[in-house]
C-alpha positions in Angstrom: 0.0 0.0 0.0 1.5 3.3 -1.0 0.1 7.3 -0.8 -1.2 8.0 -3.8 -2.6 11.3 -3.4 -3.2 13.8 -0.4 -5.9 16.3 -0.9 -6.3 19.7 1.6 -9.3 21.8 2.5 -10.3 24.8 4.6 -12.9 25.6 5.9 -14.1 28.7 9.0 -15.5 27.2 12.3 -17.5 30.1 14.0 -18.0 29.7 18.0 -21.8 29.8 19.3 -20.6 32.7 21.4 -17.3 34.7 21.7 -14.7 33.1 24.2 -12.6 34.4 26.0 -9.7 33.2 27.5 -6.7 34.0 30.0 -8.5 36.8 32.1 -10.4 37.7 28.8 -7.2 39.3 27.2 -7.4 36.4 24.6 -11.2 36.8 22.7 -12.1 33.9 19.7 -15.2 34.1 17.3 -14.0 31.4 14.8 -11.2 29.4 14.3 -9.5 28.4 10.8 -9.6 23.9 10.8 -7.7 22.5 7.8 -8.6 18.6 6.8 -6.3 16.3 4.5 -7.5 13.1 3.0 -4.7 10.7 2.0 -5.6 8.3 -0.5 -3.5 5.1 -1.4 -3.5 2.8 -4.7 -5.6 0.3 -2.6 -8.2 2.3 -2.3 -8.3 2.7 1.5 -8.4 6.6 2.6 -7.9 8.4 5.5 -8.4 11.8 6.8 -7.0 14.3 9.3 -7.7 18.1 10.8 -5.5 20.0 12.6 -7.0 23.4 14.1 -5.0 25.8 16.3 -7.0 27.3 18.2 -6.9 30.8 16.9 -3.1 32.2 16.0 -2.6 34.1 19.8 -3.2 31.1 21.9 0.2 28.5 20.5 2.8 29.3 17.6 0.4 28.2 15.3 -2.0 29.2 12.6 -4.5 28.0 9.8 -1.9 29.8 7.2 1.3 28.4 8.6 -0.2 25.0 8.7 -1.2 24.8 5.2 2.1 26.2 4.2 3.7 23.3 5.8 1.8 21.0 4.0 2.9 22.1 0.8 6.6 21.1 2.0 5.5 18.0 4.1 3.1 16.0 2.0 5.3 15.6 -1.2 7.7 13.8 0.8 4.9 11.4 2.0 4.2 10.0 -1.6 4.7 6.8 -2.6 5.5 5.8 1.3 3.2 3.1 3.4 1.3 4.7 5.5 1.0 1.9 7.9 4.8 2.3 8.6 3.4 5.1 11.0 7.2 5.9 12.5 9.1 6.5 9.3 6.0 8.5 8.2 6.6 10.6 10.9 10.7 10.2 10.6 9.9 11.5 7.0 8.3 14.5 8.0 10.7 15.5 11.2 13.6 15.6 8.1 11.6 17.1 5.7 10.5 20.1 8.1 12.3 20.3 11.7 9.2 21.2 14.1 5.7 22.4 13.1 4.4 19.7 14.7 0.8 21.3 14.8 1.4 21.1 10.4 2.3 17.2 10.6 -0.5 16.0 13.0 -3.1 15.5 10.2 -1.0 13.8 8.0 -0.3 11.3 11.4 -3.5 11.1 12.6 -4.7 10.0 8.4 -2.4 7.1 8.3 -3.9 6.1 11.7 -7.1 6.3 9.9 -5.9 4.6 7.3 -4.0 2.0 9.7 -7.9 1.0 11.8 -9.6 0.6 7.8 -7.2 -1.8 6.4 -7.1 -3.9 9.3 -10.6 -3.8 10.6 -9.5 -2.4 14.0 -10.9 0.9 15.7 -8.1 3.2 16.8 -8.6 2.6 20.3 -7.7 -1.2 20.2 -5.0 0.0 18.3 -3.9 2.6 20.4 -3.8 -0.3 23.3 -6.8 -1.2 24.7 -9.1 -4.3 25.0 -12.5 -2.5 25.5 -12.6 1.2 25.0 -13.2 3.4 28.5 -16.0 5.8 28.6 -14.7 8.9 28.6 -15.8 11.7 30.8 -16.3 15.3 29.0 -15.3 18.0 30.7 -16.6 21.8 30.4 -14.9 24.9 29.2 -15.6 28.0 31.1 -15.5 31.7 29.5 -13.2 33.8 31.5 -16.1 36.5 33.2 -17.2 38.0 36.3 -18.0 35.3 39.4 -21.9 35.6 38.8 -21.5 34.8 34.8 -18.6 31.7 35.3 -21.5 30.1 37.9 -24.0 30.6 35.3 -22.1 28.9 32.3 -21.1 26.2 35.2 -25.0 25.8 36.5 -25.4 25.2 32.0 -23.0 22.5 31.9 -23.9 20.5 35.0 -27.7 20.4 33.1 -25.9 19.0 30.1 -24.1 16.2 32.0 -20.7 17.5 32.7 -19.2 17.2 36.4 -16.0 18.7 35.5 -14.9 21.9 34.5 -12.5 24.1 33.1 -13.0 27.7 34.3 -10.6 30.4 32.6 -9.2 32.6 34.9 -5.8 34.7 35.1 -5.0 38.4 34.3 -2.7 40.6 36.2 -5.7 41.5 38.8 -4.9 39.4 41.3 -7.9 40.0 43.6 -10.3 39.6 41.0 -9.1 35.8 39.9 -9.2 35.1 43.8 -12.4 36.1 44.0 -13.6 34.3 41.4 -11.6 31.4 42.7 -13.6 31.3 46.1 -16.7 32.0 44.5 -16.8 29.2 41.9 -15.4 26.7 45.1 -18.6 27.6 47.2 -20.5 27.2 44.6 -19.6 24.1 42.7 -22.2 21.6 42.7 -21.7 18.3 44.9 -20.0 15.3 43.1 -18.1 17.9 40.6 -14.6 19.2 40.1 -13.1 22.1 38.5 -10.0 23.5 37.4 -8.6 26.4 37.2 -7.1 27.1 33.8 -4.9 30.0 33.7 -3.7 29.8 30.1 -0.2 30.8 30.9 -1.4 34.6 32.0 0.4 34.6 35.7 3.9 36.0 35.9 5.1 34.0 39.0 4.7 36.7 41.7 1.0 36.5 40.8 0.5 33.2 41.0 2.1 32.9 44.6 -0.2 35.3 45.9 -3.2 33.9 44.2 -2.3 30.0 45.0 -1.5 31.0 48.4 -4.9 33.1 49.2 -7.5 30.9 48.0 -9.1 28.0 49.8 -9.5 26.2 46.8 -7.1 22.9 46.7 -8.3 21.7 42.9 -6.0 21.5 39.7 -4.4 24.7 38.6 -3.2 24.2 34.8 -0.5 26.5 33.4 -0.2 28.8 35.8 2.5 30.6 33.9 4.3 31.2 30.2 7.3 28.7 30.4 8.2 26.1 32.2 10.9 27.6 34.2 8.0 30.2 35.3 6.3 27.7 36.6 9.1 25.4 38.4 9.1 28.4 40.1 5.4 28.2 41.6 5.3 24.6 41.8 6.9 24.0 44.8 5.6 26.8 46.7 1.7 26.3 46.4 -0.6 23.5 47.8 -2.3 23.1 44.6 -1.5 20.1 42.4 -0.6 21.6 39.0 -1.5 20.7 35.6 0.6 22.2 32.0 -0.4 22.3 29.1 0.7 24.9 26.7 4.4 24.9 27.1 5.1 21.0 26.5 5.3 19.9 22.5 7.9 17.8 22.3 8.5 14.7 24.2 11.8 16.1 25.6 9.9 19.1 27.6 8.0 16.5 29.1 10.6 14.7 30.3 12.2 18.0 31.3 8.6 18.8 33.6 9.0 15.3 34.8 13.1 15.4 35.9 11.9 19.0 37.5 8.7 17.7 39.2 7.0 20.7 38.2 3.3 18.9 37.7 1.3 16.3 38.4 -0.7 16.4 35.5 -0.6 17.3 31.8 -3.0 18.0 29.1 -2.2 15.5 25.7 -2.8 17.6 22.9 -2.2 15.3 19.3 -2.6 19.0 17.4 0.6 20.1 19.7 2.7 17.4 20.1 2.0 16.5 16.5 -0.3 13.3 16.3 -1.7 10.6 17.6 2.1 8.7 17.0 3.9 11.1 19.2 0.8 11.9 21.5 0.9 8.1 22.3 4.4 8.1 23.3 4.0 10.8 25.4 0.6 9.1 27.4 2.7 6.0 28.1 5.3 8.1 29.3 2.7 9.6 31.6 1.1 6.1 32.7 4.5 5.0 33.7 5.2 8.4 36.0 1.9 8.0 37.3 0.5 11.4 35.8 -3.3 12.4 35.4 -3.7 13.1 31.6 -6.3 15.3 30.5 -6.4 13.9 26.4 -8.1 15.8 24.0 -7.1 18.8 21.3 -6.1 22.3 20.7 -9.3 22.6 19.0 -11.3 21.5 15.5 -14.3 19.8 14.7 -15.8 16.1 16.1 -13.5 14.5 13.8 -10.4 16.1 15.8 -12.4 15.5 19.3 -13.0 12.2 18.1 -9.6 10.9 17.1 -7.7 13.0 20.3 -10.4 10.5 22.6 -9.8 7.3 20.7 -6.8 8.1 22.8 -8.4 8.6 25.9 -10.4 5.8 25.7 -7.9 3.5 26.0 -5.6 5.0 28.9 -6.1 3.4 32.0 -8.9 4.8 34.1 -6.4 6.1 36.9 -4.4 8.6 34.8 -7.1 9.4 32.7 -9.0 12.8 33.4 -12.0 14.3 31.4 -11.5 15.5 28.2 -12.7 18.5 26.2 -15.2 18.5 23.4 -14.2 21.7 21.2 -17.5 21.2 18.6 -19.5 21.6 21.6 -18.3 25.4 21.2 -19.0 25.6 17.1 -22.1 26.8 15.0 -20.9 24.7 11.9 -20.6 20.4 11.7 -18.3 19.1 9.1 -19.0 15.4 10.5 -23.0 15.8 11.4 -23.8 13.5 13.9 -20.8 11.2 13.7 -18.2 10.9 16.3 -17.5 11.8 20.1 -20.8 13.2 21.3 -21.4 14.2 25.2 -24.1 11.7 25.7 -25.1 12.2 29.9 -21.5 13.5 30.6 -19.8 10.5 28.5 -18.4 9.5 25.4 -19.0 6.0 24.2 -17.3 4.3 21.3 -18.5 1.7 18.9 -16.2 -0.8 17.0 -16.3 1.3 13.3 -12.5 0.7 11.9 -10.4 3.7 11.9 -11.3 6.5 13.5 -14.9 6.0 12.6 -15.8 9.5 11.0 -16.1 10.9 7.6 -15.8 14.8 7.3 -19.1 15.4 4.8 -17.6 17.1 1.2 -20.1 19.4 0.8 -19.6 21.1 3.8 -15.7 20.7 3.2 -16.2 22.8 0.4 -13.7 22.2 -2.9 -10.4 21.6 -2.4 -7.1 24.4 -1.3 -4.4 22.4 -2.4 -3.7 18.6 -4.0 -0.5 16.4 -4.0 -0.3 13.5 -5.9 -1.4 11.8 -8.9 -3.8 14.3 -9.3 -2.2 17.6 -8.5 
């Protein structure tokens, strides 16, 4: 089996609502979601998305990724794409980092990988059964009164965990918004506090230090030497997410003890073959994983918790669905779905969803035998 063709498209995902994010200095109304389809002389096809969420939240963007793939997926040609490590040996020499740019092209040969052997991605990806997956919430960055409103929302739609965005360099305001959403969390659910890197370190020790609350704090700061700082000096158990990509800085978080947690991001760390490397390194460290992505459609939810659902149930957290955000569906009614606060999957091969072309639109760019 060889790559015979890889075909791009774009298309805009609008938000329901505005969001905003790291003490509302980061606002999103859309985000820009590219999808490739790799075909192969057998016939078999797969398909990918990568979507940054936005171009001020990570060094990445809709452009910059598409730009990539005009470097990357010529070098992919004529390869197997069942021989998932060279793929992605291919790409690292072909273009040193962009990870978020090589993700789809991984996560298609996955797809690609499940149909030609019958096997759904999670029983490739390690496990037996597949887990049901608990969703988690995502929680605008507002006043107290307006974070417990969006919270009181979620719990109605079956989520008992929560992300609630807070950070900015007003100290007392994210403290009070801290103790407010503590008292007035429902019983049975968690929450935690995503700062979104927005805390230089002085802030966060008076913050973490103030507030009553003892839940996860995630990325309380910009780097990881910001937060090695705070680590050690708050009671909190801490969670980062945006400054790991490559496996090496988690290695360096784990050699520093700076977390306890991580979130697993396939869009970040660039696919589901390095995102799997990274969770086993978690499992055997005895992290909590949040696993999920920077952001896309249900295909991208769907593929990042084919993941999730087979890590084993003590280092896996929730995970966030970002289409539960969007006013467009490229992949109507297929896919990871919050059904009661879980995500169930079936036993389709591959990653079990097919992005619907006349949403897709025509295509950006093609490679191959027919470009």
């Amino acid at each position: 089996m060889r790559i015979s063709r890889i075909t791009v498209f774009q298309i805009d995902l609008p938000l329901t609502k505005p969001y905003w994010l790291s003490g509302g200095r980061l606002k999103f109304e859309k985000i820009d979601s590219t999808f490739v389809r790799v075909d192969t002389d057998e016939g078999v096809s797969g398909w990918g998305e990568g979507c940054p969420w936005g171009h001020t939240y990570l060094p990445a963007h809709g452009h910059g990724l598409r730009a990539a793939l005009k470097i990357l997926a010529p070098a992919l040609l004529g390869r197997d794409p069942r021989a998932l490590d060279d793929i992605n040996r291919a790409m690292d020499l072909q273009l040193p980092g962009h990870l978020y740019a090589k993700s789809p092209l991984d996560i298609a040969c996955w797809d690609i990988c499940g149909k030609a052997s019958g096997n759904p991605l999670w029983r490739m990806l390690g496990a037996e059964k597949p887990a049901a997956v608990a969703v988690n919430s995502s929680i605008s960055t507002g006043t107290p009164d307006e974070m417990i409103a969006l919270i009181r929302e979620a719990s109605a739609m079956g989520y008992r965990t929560h992300s609630a965005k807070v950070g900015g360099s007003d100290f007392s305001a994210d403290i009070e918004r801290i103790e407010a959403i503590s008292a007035a969390l429902p019983k049975g659910e968690q929450v935690t506090f995503d700062v979104n890197r927005a805390w230089t370190p002085g802030v966060a020790l008076q913050v973490l230090n103030a507030v009553s609350a003892r839940d996860w704090v995630e990325q309380p700061c910009e780097t990881l030497d910001q937060c090695a700082l705070v680590a050690g000096k708050v009671p909190q158990p801490i969670m980062l997410d945006e400054c790991l990509h490559t496996f090496q800085d988690h290695l360096d978080a784990w050699k520093r003890t700076v977390c306890q947690g991580v979130k697993v991001k396939p869009n970040r760390v660039g696919g589901l073959t390095k995102a799997r490397q990274i969770r086993d390194f978690g499992v055997s460290v005895g992290w909590q994983m949040h696993i999920e992505d920077t952001g896309g459609s249900a295909f991208a939810d769907t593929a990042a918790l084919h993941l999730a659902a087979s890590t084993p149930d003590a280092n896996r957290l929730a995970a966030w669905l970002c289409h539960a955000h969007l006013a467009v569906d490229p992949v109507p009614g297929q896919g990871a779905r919050n059904v009661g606060g879980l995500v169930q999957f079936g036993d389709a091969p591959g990653i079990g969803v097919t992005p619907d072309p006349s949403i897709l639109g025509a295509p950006v760019a093609t490679y191959g035998d027919a470009g």
